[in-house]
C-alpha positions in Angstrom: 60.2 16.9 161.2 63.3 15.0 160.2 66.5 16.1 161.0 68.0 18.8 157.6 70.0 16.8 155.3 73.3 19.1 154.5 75.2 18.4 151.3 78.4 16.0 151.1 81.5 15.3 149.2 82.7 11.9 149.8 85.9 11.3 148.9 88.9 8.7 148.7 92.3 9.6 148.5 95.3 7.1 149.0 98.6 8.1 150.4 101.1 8.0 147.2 104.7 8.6 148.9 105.4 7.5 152.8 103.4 10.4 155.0 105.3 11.8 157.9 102.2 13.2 159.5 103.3 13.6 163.3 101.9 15.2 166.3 103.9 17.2 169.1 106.4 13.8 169.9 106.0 14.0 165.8 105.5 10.1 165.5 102.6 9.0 163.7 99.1 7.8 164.6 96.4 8.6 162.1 95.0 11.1 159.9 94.7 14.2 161.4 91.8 16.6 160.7 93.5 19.6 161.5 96.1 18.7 159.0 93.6 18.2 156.4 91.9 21.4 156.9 95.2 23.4 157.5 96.0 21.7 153.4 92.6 22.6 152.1 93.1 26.3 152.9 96.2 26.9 152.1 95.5 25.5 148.6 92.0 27.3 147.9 93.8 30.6 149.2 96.6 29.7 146.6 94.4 29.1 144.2 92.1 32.2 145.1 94.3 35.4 145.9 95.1 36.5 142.5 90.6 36.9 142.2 90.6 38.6 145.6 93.5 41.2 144.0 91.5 41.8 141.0 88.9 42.8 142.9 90.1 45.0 145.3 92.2 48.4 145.4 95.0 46.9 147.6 97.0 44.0 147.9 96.6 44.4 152.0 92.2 44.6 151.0 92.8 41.9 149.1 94.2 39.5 152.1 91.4 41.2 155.0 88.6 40.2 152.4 90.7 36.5 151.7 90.9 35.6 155.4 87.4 36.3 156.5 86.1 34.4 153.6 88.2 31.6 155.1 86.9 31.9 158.5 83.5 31.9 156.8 84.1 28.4 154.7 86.7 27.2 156.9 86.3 28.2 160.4 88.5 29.1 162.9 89.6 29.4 166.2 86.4 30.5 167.5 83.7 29.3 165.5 83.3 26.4 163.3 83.2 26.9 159.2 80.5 26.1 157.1 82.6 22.7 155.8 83.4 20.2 158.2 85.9 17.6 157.1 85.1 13.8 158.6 87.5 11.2 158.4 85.2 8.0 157.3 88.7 5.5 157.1 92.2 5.5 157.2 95.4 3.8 157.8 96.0 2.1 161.7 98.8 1.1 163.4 99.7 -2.0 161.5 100.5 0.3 158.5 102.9 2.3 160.2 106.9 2.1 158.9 108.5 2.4 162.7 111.4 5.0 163.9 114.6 3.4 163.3 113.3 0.6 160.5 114.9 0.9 156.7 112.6 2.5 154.5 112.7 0.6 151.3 112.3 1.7 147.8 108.8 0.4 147.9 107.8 2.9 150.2 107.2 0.0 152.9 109.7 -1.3 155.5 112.7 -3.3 154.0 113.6 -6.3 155.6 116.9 -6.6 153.2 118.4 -3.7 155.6 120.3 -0.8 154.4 120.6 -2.6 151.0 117.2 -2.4 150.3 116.8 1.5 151.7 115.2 4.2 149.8 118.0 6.1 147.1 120.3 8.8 148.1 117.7 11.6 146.3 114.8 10.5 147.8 116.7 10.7 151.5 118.1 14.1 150.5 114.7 15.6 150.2 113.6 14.0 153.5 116.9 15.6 155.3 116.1 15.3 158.7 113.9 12.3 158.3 116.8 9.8 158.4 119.8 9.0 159.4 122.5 10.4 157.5 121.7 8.6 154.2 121.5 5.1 155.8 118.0 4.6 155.1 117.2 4.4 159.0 114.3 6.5 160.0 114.6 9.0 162.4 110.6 9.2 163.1 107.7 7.0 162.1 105.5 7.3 158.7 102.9 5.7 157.4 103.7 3.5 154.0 103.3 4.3 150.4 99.7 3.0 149.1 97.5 3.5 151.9 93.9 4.6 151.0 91.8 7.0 153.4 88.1 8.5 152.8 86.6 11.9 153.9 83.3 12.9 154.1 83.0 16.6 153.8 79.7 18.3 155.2 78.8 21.5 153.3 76.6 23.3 155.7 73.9 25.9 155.1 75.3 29.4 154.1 77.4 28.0 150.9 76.1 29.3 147.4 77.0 27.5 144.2 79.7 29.5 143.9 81.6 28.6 147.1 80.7 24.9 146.5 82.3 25.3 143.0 85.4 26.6 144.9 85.7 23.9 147.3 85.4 21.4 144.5 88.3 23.3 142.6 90.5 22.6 145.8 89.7 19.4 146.3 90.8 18.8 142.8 94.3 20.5 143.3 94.8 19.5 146.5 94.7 15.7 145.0 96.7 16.5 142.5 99.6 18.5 143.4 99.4 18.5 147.3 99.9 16.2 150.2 100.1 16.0 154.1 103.1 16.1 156.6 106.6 17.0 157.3 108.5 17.9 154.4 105.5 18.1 151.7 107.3 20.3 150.1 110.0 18.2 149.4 107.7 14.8 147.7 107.0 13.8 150.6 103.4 12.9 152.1 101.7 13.4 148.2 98.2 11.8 148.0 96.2 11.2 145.1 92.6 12.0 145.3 91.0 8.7 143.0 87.2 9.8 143.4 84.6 11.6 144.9 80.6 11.9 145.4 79.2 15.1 145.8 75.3 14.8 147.1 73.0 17.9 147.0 69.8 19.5 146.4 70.5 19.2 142.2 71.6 15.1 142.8 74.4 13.2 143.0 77.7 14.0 140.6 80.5 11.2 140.5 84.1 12.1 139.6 87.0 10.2 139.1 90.6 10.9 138.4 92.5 11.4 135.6 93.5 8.0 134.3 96.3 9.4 131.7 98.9 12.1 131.5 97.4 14.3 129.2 93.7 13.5 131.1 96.1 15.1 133.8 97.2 18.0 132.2 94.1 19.3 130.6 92.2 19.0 134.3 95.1 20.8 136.0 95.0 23.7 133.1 91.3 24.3 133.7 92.0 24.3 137.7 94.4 27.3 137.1 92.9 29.3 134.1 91.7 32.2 136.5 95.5 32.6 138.2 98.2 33.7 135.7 96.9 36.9 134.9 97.9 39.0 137.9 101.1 39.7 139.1 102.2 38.1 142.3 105.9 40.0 142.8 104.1 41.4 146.6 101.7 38.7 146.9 102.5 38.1 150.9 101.7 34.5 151.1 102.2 31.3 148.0 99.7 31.8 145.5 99.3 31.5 141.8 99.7 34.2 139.7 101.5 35.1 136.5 104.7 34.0 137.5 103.5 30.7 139.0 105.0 27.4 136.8 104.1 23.8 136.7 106.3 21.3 135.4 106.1 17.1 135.0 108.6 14.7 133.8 106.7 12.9 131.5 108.8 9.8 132.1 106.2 6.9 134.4 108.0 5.7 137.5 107.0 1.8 138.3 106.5 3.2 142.1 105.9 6.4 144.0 109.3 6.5 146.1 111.0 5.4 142.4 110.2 9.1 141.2 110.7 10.6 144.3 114.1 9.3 144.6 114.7 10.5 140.6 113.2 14.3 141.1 115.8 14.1 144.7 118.7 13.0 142.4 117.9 15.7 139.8 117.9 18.3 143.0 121.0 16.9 144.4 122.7 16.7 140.9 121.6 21.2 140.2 122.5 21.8 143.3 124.9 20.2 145.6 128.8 19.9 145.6 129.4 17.1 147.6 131.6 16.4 150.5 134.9 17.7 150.4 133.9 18.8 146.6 134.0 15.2 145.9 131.6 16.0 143.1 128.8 13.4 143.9 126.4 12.5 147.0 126.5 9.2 147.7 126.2 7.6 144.1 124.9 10.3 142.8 127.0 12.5 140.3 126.8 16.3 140.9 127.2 19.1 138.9 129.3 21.7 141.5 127.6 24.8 139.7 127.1 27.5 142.6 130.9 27.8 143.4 130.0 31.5 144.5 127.9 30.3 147.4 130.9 28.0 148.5 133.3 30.9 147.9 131.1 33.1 149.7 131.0 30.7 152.9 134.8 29.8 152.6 136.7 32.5 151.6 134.6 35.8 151.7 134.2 35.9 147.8 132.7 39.6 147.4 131.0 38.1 143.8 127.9 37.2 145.8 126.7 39.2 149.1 123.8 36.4 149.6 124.0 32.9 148.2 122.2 32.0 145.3 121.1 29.2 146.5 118.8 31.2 149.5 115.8 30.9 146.8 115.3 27.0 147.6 114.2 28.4 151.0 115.8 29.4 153.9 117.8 28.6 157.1 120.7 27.1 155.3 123.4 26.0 156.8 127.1 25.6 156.1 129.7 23.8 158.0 133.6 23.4 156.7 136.2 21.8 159.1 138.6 24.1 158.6 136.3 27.5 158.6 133.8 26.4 161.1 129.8 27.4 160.5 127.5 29.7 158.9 123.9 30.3 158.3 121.7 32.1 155.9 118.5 33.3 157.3 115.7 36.5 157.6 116.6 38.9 159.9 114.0 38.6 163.2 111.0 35.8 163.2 110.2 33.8 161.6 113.8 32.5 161.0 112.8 30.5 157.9 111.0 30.8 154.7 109.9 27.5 153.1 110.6 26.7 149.4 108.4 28.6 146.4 109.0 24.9 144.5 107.4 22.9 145.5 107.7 18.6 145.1 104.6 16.4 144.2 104.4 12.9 142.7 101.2 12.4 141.1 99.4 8.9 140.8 98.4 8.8 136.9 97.0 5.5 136.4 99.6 2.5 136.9 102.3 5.6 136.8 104.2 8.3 139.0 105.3 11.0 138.0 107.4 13.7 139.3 105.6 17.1 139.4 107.1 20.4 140.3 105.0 24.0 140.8 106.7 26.8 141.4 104.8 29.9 143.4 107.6 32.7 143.7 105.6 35.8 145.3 107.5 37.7 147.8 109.9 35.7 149.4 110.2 38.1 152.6 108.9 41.0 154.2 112.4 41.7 155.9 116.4 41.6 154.7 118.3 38.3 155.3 120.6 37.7 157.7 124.0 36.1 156.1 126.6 34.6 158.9 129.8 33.2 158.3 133.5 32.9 160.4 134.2 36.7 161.2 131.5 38.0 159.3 128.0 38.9 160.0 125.4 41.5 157.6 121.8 42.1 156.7 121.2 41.9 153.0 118.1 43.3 150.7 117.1 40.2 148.9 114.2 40.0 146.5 113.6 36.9 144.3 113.4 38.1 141.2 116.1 40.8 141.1 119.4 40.4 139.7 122.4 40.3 141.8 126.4 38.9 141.8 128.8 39.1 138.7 126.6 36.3 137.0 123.4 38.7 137.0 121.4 36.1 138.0 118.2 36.4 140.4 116.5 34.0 142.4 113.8 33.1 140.0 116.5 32.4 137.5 117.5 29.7 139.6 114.8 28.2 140.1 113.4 28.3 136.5 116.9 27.3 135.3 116.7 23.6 137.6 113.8 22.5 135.0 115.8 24.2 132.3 112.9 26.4 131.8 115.2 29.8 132.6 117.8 32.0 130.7 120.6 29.2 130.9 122.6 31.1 133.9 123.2 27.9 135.5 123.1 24.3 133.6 119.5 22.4 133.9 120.1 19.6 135.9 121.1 16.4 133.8 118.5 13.9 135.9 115.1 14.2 134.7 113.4 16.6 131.6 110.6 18.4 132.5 107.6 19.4 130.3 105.2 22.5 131.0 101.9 22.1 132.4 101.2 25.8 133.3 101.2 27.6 131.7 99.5 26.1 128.8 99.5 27.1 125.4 96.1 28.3 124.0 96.4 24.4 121.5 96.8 22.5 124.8 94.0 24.3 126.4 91.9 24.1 123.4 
């Protein structure tokens, strides 16, 4: 007998903005499989809590029944899942942008030197990445435009409906997801351009959308099941009826083009600038959460937390004259990443800047607020209102795509239209 002949999905993604996929010296070498299963799972759980709730009696059911499903199609430590993600091809050493070289605005190494370097917003949302907004790198990455190909073996034990699932995440993960350090900030997107899925029933071809409302319509069927449960105590980023996408409709003529706009539009919501100088680099700034700065610098009792936590947590604050201060939960872990999270998305010869926004519960503990003289454990929850404005955490976030009650200003960069969730004539 020959040997069983499984099912495959072969597919070919290409790396849209420069990918800071690192090991433990967090320099890059290659695509790494545990990466791409560690992205696959968190999006089909993001994708799949909300069913999970609806079908059980608890929230903590809910998760128990989620995770062993995951183990099942996934694997984990101890045994190996019923898909097995291959890597067929990918990008070598001779596509990697070196520690220390510019990045240029092309997404590849700029031989002009700091004149060439990527834009102030598209450094700000890789803070950490570079040096102090010079454009020098402070790890390696591989460059904007770089294609890779998976195989992915679906072993025996998968029903149609499990297939169907993995499908559904492939989809989203290609479309609003990506790979490495600082994802969540734009950084490491990928496109998925097309895939081959072989079976028993034959062989289906797919290929990306090739316009932006192509783009939309897909990514309103991927998410029909999620917005009707609450996710206020969902313990972990999933979709549910508070969940938000967003795109600036605008095309970019490259990826790290639109990353740098969607970083100037962040800056310009949410920073003050050095010294309140009122602008980052060249970038004009709107100086809008004077409570948090208050807070830090003079002990303003209009604001116990800052408002500014619900962009994720640590944050840190540093004045010459008061010395430093942190923001962060009480106990471990001692950060929380962002509910909003970056993407651009590859439609056709464009980029665009895509935001989703996943605010379930944003701890399990209080957070710990430090500052000169001062330390205190605060109750935080996202979406309740606090400080003389009356303003929660969700209303900051919805107000940055001007998509909120109007607390603070939009920010004056980019104008975002809604994706999710869609009206029943955009779904039609």
């Amino acid at each position: 007998m020959g040997a069983k002949k499984f099912s495959t999905i072969t597919a070919e993604f290409e790396i849209v903005t420069p990918m800071f996929l690192g090991g433990a010296d967090h320099e890059v070498s290659r695509i790494r499989i545990d990466s791409i299963k560690g992205a696959l799972v968190f999006w089909w759980q993001a994708l799949n809590f909300a069913r999970f709730v609806d079908q059980e009696n608890s929230r903590s059911e809910a998760l128990k029944k989620m995770r062993t499903e995951v183990v099942r199609i996934f694997g984990g430590p101890d045994n190996q899942g019923a898909v097995l993600p291959r890597l067929l091809s990918g990008p070598g050493l001779a596509d990697i942008v070196d520690r220390g070289a510019v990045l240029g605005s092309d997404g590849k190494q700029s031989l002009s030197g700091g004149a060439g370097a990527v834009g102030v917003g598209a450094q700000y949302l890789g803070y950490g990445l570079f040096d102090r907004f010079r454009g020098n790198l402070g790890r390696s990455c591989f460059r904007s435009g770089l294609p890779f190909k998976l195989v992915f073996i679906l072993r025996n034990g998968l029903d149609s409906e499990d297939v169907d699932g993995i499908v559904r995440t492939l989809k989203l993960f290609g479309m609003i997801g990506g790979l490495g350090s600082r994802t969540r900030r734009g950084w490491g997107s990928i496109a998925l351009k097309n895939f081959v899925q072989e079976g028993r029933a034959g062989e289906l071809n797919w290929t990306a959308p090739a316009t932006l409302p192509e783009y939309k319509s897909l990514l309103q069927g991927l998410l029909e099941y999620a917005p009707q449960i609450e996710g206020s105590e969902f313990r972990l980023s999933a979709f549910a009826k508070e969940s938000r996408v967003w795109i600036s409709e605008k095309s970019n003529p490259s990826a790290v083009h639109a990353l740098d706009n969607l970083g100037r539009a962040f800056l310009n919501y949410r920073a003050r600038g050095p010294n309140g100088s009122g602008r980052v680099g060249d970038q004009p700034v709107q100086m809008q959460f004077k409570e948090d700065h208050d807070w830090f610098c003079e002990g303003s009792n209009d604001v116990s937390v800052p408002y500014r936590a619900a962009f994720g947590l640590p944050q840190n604050y540093f004045s010459k004259n008061t010395g430093k201060g942190s923001v962060t939960p009480d106990g471990k872990p001692d950060r929380r990443g962002s509910p909003m999270f970056f993407h651009i998305a590859r439609i056709g010869d464009g980029f665009f800047p895509v935001v989703t926004l996943l605010p379930t519960k944003f701890l399990l503990t209080q957070i710990n607020v430090q500052r000169p003289g001062h330390s205190a454990n605060h109750e935080y929850d996202i979406q309740t209102p606090f400080g003389k404005r009356s303003a929660s955490g969700l209303d900051v976030l919805l107000d940055f795509a001007g998509k909120g009650p109007g607390t603070f200003n939009r920010n004056q960069v980019l104008s975002f239209g809604e994706i999710w969730p869609a009206s029943q004539e955009a779904r039609r």
